[in-house]
C-alpha positions in Angstrom: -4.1 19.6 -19.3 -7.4 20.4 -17.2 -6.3 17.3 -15.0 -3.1 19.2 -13.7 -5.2 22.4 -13.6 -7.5 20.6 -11.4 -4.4 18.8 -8.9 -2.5 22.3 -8.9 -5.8 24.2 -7.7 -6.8 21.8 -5.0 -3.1 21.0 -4.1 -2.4 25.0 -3.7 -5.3 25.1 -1.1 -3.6 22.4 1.3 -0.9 23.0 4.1 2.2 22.9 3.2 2.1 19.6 5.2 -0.5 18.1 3.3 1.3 18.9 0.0 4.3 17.1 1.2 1.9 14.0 1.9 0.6 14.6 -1.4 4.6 14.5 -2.9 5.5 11.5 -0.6 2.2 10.0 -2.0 2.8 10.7 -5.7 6.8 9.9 -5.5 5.2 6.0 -3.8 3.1 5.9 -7.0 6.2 5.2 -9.1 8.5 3.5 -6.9 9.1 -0.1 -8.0 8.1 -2.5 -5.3 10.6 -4.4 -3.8 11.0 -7.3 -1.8 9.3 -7.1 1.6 12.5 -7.9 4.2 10.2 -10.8 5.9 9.3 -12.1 2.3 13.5 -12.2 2.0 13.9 -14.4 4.6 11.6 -16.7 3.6 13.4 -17.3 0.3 16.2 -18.0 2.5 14.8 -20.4 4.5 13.7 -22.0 1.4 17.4 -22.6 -0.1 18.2 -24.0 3.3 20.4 -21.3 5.1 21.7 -21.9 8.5 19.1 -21.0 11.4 21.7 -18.6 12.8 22.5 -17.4 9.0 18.7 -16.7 9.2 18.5 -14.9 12.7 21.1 -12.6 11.4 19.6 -11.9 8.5 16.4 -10.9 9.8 18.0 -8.8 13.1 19.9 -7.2 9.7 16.4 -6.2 8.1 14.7 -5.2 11.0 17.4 -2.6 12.4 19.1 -1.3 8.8 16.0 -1.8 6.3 13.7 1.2 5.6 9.8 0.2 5.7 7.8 1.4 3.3 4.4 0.7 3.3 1.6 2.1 0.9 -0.2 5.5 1.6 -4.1 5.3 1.9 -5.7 7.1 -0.6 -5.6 11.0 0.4 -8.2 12.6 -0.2 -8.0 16.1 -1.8 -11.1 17.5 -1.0 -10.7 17.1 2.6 
């Protein structure tokens, strides 16, 4: 379609940097969301876990769990 044609012309004129920006970008686009690790230990805390259950839990997330947070808008033109 002329809407690829377009994203292939201006994505052929970025660094090969920029296009993997774009990729990651793209690839974030149709990632399901998941369940932010702080969100997690809130539902824990709601169904009454043990405070020290709870500090694990979140020492757990923060060292082992990947963050993903949403890409800004990237602008092509630029």
């Amino acid at each position: 379609s002329s809407l690829e044609q377009e994203i292939l012309e201006a994505l052929r004129k970025l660094s090969p940097e920029k296009q993997r920006r774009v990729l990651d970008y793209t690839r974030s686009l149709t990632r399901p969301k998941g369940t932010p690790g702080k969100l997690a230990v809130q539902y824990a805390r709601e169904i009454n876990f043990p405070a020290e259950d709870l500090a694990e839990m979140t020492v757990a997330i923060e060292a082992f769990c990947e963050v993903v947070e949403d890409i800004p808008e990237i602008d092509l033109d630029a």
